[in-house]
C-alpha positions as CSV (number, residue, x, y, z in Angstrom):
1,X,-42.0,-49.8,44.3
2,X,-39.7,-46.8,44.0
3,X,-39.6,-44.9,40.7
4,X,-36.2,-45.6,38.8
5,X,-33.6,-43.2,38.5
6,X,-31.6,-42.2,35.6
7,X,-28.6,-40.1,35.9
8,X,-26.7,-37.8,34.1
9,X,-23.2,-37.3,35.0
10,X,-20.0,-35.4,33.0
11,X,-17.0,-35.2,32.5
12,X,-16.3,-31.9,33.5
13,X,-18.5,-29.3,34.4
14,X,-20.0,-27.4,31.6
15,X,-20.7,-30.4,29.5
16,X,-23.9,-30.3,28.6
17,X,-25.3,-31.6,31.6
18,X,-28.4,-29.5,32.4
19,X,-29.6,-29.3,28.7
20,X,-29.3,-33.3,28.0
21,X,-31.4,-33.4,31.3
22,X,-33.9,-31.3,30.1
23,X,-34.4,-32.5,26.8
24,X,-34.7,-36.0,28.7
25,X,-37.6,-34.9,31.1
26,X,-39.6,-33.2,27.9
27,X,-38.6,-36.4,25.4
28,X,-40.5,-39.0,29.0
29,X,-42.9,-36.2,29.4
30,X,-43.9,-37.1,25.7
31,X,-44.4,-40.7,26.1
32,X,-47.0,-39.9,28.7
33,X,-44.3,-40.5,31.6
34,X,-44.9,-38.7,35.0
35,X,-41.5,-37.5,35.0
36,X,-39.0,-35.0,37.5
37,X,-35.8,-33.8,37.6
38,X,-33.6,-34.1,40.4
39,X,-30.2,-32.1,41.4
40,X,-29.1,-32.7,45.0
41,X,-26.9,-30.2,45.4
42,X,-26.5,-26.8,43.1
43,X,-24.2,-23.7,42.7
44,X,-25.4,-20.9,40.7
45,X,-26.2,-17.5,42.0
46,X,-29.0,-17.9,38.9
47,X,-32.4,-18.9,41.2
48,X,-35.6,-19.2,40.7
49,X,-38.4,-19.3,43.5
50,X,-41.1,-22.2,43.5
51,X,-44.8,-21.3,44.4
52,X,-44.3,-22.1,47.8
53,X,-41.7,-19.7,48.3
54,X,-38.5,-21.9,47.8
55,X,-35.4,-21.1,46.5
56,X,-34.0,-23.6,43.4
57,X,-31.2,-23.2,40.8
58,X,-32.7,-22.4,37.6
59,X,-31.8,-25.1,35.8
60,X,-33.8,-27.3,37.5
61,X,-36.8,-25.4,37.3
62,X,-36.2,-25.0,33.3
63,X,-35.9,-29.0,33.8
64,X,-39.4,-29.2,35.3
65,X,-40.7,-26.7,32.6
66,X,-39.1,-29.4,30.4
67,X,-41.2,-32.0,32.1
68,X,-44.3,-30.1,32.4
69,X,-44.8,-29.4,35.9
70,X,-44.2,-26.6,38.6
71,X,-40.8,-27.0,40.4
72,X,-40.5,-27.8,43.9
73,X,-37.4,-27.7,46.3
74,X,-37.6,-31.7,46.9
75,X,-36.1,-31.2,43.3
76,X,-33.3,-29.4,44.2
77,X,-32.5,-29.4,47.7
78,X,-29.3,-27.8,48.2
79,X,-28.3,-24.4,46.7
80,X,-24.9,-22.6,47.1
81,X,-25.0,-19.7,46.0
82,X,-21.6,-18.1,46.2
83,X,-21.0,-14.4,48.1
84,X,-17.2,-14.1,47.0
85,X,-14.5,-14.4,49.1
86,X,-14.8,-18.2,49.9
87,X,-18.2,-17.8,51.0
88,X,-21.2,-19.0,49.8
89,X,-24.9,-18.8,51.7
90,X,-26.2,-22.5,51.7
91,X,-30.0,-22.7,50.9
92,X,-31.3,-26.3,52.1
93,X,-34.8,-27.3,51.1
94,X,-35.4,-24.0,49.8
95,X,-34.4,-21.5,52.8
96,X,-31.1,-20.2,53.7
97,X,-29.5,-22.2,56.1
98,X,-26.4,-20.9,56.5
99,X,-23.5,-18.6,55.0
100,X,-20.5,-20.9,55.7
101,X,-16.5,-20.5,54.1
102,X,-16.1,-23.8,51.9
103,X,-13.7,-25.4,54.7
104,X,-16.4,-25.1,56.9
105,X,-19.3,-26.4,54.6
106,X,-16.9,-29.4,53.7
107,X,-17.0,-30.4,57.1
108,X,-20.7,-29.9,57.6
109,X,-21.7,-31.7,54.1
110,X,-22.1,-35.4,55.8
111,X,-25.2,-33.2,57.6
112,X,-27.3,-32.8,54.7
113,X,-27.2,-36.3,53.3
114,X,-30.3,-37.7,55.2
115,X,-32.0,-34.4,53.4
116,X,-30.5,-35.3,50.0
117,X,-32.0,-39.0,50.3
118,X,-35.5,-37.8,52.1
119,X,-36.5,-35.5,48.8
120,X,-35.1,-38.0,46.3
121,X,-37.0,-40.9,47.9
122,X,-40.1,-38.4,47.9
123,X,-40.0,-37.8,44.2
124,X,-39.5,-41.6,43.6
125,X,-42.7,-42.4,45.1
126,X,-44.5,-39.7,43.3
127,X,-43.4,-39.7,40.1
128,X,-42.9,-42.8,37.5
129,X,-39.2,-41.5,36.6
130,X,-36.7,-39.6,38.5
131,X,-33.8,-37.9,36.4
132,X,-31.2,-36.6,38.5
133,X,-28.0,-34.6,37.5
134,X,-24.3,-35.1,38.6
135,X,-21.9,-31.9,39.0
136,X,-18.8,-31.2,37.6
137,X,-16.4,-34.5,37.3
138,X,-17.6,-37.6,39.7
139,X,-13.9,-38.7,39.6
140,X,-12.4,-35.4,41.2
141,X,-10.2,-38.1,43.7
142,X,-9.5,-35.4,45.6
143,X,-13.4,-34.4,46.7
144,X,-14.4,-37.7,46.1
145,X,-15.2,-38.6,49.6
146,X,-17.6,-35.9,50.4
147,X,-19.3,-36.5,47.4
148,X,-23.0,-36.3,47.5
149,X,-24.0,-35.3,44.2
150,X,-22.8,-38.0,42.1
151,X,-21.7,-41.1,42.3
152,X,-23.0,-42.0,45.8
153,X,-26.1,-40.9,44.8
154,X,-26.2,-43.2,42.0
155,X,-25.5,-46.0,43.6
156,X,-27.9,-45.3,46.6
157,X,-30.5,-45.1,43.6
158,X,-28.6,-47.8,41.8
159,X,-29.4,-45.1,38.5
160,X,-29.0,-46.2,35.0
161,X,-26.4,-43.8,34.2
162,X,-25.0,-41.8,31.4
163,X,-21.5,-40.5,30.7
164,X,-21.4,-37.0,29.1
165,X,-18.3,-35.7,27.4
166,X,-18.1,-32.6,25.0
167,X,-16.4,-33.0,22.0
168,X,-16.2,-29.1,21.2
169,X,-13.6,-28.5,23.9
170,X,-11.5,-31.5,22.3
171,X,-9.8,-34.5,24.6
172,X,-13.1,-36.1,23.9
173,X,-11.4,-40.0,24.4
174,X,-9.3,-38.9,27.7
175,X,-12.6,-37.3,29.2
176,X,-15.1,-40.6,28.8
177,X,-12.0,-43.5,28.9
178,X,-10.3,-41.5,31.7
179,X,-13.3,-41.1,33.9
180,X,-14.5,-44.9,33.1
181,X,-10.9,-46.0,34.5
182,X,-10.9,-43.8,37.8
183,X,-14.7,-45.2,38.3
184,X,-14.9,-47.6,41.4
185,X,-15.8,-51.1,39.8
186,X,-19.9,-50.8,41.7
187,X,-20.1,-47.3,40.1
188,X,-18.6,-48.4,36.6
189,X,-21.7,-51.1,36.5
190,X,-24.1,-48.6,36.6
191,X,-22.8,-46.7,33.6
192,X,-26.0,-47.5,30.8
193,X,-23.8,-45.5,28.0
194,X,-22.0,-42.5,26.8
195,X,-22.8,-39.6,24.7
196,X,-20.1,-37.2,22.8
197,X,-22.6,-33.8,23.2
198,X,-22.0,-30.7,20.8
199,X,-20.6,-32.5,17.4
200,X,-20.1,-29.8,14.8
201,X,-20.0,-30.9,11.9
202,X,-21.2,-34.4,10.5
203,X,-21.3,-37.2,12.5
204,X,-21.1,-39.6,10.0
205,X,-17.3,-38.4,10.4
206,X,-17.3,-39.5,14.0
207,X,-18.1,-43.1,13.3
208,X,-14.0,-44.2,14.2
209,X,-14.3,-42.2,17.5
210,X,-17.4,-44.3,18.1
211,X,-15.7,-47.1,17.3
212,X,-12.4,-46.6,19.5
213,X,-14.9,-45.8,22.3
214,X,-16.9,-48.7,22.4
215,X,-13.8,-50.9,22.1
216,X,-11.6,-49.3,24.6
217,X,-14.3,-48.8,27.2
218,X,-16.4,-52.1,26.5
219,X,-19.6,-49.5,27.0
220,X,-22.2,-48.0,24.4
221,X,-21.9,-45.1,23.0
222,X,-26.1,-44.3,22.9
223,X,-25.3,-41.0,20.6
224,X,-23.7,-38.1,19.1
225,X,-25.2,-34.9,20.1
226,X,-25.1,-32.2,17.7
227,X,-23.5,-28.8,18.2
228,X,-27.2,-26.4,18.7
229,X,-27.4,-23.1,18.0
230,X,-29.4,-20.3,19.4
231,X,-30.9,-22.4,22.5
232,X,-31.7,-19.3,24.5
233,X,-32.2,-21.6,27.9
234,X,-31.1,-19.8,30.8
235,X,-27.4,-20.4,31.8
236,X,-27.0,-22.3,34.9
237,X,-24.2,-20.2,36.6
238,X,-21.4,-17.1,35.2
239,X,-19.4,-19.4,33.9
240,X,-21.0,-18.8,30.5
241,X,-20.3,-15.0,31.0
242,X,-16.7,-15.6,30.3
243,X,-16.9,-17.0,26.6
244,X,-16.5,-13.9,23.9
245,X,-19.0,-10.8,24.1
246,X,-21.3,-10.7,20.7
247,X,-20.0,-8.7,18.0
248,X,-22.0,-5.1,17.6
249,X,-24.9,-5.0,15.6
250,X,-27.1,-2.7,14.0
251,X,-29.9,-1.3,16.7
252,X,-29.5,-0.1,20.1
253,X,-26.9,-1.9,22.7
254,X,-27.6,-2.5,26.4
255,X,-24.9,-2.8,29.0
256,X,-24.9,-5.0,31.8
257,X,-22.4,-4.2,34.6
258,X,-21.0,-7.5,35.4
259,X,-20.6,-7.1,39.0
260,X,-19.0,-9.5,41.6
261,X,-21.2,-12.2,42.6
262,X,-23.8,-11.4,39.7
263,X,-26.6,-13.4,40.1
264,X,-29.8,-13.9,38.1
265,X,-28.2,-12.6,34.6
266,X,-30.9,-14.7,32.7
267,X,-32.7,-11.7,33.5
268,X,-31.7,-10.0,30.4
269,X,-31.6,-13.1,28.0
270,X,-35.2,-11.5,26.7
271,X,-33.7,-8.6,25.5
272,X,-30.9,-10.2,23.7
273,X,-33.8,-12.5,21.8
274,X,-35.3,-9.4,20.7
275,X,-34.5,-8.2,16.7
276,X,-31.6,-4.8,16.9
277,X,-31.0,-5.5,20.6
278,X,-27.6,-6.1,21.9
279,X,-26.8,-7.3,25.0
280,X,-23.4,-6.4,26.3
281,X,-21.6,-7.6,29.5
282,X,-19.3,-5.0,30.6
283,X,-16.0,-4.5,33.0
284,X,-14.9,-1.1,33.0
285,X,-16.2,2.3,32.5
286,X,-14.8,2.6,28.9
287,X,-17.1,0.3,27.7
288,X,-19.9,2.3,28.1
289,X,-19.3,4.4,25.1
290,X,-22.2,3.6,22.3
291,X,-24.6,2.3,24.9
292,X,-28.4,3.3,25.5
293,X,-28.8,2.3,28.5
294,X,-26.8,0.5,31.3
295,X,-28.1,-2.2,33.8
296,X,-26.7,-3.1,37.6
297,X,-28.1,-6.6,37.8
298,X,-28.3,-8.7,40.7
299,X,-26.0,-9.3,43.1
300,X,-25.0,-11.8,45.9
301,X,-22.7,-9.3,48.2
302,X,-24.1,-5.9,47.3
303,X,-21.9,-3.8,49.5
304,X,-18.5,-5.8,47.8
305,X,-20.1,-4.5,44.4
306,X,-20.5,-0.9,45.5
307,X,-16.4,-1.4,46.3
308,X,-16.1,-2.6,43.1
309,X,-17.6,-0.2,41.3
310,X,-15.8,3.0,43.0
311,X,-12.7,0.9,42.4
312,X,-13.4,0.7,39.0
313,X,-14.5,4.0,38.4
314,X,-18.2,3.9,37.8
315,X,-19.6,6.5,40.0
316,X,-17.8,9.0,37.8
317,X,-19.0,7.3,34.9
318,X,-22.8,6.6,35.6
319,X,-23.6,10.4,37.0
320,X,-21.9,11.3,33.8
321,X,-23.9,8.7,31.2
322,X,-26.7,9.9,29.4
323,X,-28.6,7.3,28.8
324,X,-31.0,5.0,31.0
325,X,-30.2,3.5,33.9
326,X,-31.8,0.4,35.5
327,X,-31.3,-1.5,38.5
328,X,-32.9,-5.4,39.4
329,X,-32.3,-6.7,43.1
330,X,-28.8,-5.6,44.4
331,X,-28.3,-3.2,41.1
332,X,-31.2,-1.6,42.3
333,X,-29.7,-1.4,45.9
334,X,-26.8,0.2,44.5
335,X,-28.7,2.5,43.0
336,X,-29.5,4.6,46.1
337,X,-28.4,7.0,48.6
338,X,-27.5,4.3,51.2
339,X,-26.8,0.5,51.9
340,X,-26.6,-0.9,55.2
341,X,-26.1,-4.2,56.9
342,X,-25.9,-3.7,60.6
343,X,-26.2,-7.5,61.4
344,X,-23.7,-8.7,58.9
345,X,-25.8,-10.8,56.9
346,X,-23.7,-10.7,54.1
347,X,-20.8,-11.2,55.9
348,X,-18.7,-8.5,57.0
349,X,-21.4,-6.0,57.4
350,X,-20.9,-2.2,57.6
351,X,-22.9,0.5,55.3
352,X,-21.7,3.0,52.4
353,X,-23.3,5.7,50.3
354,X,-24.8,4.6,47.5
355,X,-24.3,5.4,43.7
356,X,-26.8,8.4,44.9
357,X,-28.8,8.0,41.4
358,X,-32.1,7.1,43.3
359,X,-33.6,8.3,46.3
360,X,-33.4,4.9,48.6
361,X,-31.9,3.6,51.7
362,X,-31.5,-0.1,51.9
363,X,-31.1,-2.5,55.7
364,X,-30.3,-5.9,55.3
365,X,-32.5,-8.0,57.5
366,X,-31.6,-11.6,58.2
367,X,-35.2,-13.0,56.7
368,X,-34.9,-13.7,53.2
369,X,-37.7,-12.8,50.9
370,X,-38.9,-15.2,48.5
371,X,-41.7,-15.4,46.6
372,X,-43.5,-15.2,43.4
373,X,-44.8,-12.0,42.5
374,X,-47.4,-10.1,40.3
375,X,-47.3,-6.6,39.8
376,X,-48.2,-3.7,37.5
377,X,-45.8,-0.9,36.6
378,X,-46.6,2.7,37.3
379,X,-45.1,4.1,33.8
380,X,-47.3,4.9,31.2
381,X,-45.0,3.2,28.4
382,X,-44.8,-0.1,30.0
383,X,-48.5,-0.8,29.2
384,X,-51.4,-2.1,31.8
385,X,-50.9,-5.7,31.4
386,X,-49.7,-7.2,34.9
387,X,-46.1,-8.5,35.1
388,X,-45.5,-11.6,37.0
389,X,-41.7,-12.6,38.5
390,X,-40.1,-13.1,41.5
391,X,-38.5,-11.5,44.2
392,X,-35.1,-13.0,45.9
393,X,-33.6,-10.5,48.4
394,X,-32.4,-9.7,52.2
395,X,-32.5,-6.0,52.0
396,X,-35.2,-3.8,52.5
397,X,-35.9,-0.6,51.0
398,X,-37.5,2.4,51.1
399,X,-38.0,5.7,49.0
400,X,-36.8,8.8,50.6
401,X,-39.3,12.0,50.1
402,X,-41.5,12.2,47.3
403,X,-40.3,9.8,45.2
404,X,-42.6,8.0,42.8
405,X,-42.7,3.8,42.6
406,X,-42.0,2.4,40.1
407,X,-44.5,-0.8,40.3
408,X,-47.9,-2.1,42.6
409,X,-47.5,-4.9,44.2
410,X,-50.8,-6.7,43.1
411,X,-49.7,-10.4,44.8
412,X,-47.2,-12.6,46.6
413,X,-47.2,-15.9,46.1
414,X,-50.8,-16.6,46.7
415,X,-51.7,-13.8,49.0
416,X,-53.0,-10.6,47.8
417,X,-50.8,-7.2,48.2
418,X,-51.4,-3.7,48.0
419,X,-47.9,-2.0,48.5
420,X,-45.2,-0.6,46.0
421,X,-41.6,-1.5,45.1
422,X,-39.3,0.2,43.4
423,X,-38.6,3.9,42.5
424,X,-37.6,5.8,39.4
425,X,-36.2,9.6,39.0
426,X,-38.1,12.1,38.3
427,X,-38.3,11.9,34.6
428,X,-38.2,8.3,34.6
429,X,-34.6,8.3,33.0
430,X,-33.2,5.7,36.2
431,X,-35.7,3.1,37.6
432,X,-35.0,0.2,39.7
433,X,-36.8,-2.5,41.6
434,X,-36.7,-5.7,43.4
435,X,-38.4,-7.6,40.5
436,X,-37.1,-10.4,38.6
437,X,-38.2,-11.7,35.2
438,X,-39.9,-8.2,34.8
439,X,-38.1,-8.5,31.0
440,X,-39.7,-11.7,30.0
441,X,-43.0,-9.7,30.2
442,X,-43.1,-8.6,26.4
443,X,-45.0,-5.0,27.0
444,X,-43.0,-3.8,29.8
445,X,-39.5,-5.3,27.9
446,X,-40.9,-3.7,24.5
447,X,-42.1,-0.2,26.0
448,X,-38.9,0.4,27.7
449,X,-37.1,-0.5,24.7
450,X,-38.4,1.6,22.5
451,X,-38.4,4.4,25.2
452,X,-34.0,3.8,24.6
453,X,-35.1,4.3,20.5
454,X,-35.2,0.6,19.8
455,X,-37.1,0.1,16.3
456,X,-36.7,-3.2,15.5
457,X,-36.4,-3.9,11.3
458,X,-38.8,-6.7,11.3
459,X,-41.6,-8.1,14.1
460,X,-39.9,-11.5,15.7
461,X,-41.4,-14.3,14.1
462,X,-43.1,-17.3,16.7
463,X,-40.4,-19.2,17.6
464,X,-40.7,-23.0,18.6
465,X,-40.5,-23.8,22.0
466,X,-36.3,-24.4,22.6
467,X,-37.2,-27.2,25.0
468,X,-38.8,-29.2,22.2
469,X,-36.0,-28.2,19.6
470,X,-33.5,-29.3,22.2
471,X,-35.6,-32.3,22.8
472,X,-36.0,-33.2,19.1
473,X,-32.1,-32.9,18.4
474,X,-31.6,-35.4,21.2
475,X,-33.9,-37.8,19.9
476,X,-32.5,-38.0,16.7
477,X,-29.0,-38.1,18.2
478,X,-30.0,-40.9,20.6
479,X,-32.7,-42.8,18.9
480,X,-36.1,-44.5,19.6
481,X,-34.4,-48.1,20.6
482,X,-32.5,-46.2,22.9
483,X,-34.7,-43.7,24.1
484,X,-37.1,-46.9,24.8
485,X,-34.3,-48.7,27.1
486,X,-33.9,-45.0,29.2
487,X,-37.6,-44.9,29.7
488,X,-38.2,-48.4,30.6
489,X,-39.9,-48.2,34.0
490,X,-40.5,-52.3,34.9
491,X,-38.4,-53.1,37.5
């Protein structure tokens, strides 16, 4: 007997959606469930690479986290991960598969239901619970029939399924009694209950709205999420890069060059957690000013962000800045003397000069590399415990003269390496590197800090794990009855 299937689906995109799924998984994962999340199709230049090499959203592998066990791409087998333009490179069952313009991947989405259904059915038969994630609104008439993320996939599954609105952005009633009415009647059945995610305030003030739901919809509401502060779970795409920058605060401030296509930003979410550390996305040269160091994150068109930033005026800017400058993945393409891409993998093709601040060529090469990496940093500050990340990247570089690595490759996935990446200047001042997740190790993130003058006031305390906060404000939102309904696996 197939595992059942409960489903997650919202109003609108940025619900809520990813974090209520999370919490879920951890909350089974407690009552001894063997639980996985599911998201059949993703987009979010934010990735993360499985240990087989695979290429997933990062949401769904902070979902597996959630559920306590190592993501695989059955989980989430299609990625688009958008290039700009109205192009995105589709990754299916966790390898690119093609770079397509949305026109054409509309017409090429029937293809890749058969692949949707293999993976879910897989993680049915080895799990005892499957729950999967909508996307954006699955009432969006207008898209409705190439749908293959929510609905249809709930009724394939026949899912118990929840209804997700967030109160915070107001229109609560028109989000969950609007979608219930543009519901097919077989997909309306399915729905188990709503939820009104990120109440501020008390929701003993709520108790009308509750009321007016239930009575004008004829379905449950199953809780009333709170508003939760300080989550510090990777965003699933840039959206979230929009909302207002942080105020300044006493300590050092990093910038981050928020470049087209920017991709893997959770990067730097450990140095915002750290005590007198801001974290600053920036637009324009001007808004260096004050900062000790600037970072060129990752990129999904790399030769459309060196455009962008002679357009906006940061060559100028970053030979003339005094303080450190990093580079991760595509920022640390940029970096260099030169970027080529002679078989237009990223679309176009062509080559510039680089920003010229390291000594590097790049080619792009139509192989993507993947993997899961360990490695250990050639600096003397960053300490000589080994960092582990990933790598996610098409280009291929390689130091020009004398110029010094900046890590050892020590192993890829679950073969052992003995080759470098990376390169840093001459007094170590600009560094760069293909290595993701490099900040969440705490010597190399803490050494480099304090290189930039960082002296924090006070150590960090432990914190608690955020997926069990999360998970414990959505059980007391929700309830045990309820919870015990969700979780019910009897057929």
């Amino acid at each position: 007997m197939p595992a059942p299937v409960l489903m997650v689906v919202g109003t609108a995109s940025s619900v809520g959606k990813s974090t209520l799924v999370a919490a879920l998984c951890r909350l089974a994962a407690r009552r001894g469930l063997r639980v996985a999340p599911f998201k059949a199709q993703n987009m979010s230049n934010n990735a993360a690479v499985t240990a087989d090499g695979g290429e997933i959203a990062r949401s769904t592998a902070v979902q597996a986290a959630a559920a306590g066990i190592a993501p695989t791409v059955a989980m989430n087998p299609i990625l688009i991960k958008p290039e700009g333009q109205r192009r995105s490179q589709i990754v299916v069952e966790g390898k690119p598969w093609q770079t397509l313009a949305a026109a054409d991947f509309w017409q090429r989405k029937a293809l890749l239901w058969p692949v949707i259904t293999r993976n879910l059915d897989a993680l049915r038969a080895e799990y005892d619970l499957v729950i999967a994630e909508g996307a954006g609104s699955p009432v969006e008439l207008n898209l409705k029939a190439g749908d293959l993320v929510n609905m249809r996939l709930a009724v394939y599954a026949q899912a118990r399924t929840l209804l997700v609105g967030d109160i915070d952005r107001g229109g609560i009633f028109a989000q969950l009694l609007g979608t219930l009415m543009l519901l097919e009647s077989a997909e309306r059945r399915l729905i188990e209950g709503l939820i009104v995610n990120r109440f501020r305030g008390d929701p003993a003030l709520f108790v009308d709205g509750v009321r007016i739901l239930e009575e004008r919809s004829g379905v449950p509401v199953l809780g009333v999420v709170p508003w939760i502060e300080d989550l510090d779970l990777p965003e699933e795409d840039a959206v979230a890069l929009e909302q207002a920058q942080p105020a300044r605060t006493q300590g050092i401030t990093i910038a981050v060059i928020r470049l087209p296509a920017i991709a893997n930003f959770d990067d730097f979410d450990p140095l915002a957690r750290e005590p007198g550390v801001t974290v600053r996305y920036i637009d324009y040269p001007s808004q260096l000013a004050g900062a000790a160091a600037v970072i060129l994150p990752g990129t999904k068109h790399t030769l459309a962000a060196r455009r962008w930033l002679r357009e906006r005026g940061f060559d100028t800017a970053l030979r003339q800045f005094t303080g450190a400058i990093a580079g991760i993945c595509g920022g640390y393409q940029l970096l260099g003397e030169r970027i080529s891409d002679p078989l237009a993998v990223e679309g176009a093709g062509g080559e510039d000069d680089g920003l010229g601040l390291l000594p590097v060529e790049t080619v792009f090469a139509p192989d993507k590399q993947t993997t899961q990496t360990v490695a250990k940093v050639q600096v003397a500050w960053a300490g000589a415990a080994e960092l582990h990340g990933y790598e996610i990247h098409m280009g291929r570089s390689r130091r020009l003269g004398e110029a010094q690595p900046l890590l050892s490759i020590v192993r890829r996935g679950a073969t052992p390496a003995a080759d470098d990446d990376g390169c840093q200047s001459a007094d170590g001042r600009v560094w760069g590197c293909y290595l993701h997740g490099l900040f969440a190790n705490d010597e190399f993130r803490r050494g480099w800090l304090r290189q930039l003058g960082w002296q924090p006031a006070f150590d960090p305390l432990p914190q608690t794990d955020p997926l069990d906060r999360l998970a414990d404000q959505v059980a007391a939102a929700l309830g045990s009855p309820v919870l015990d309904r969700l979780f019910t696996i009897s057929p």
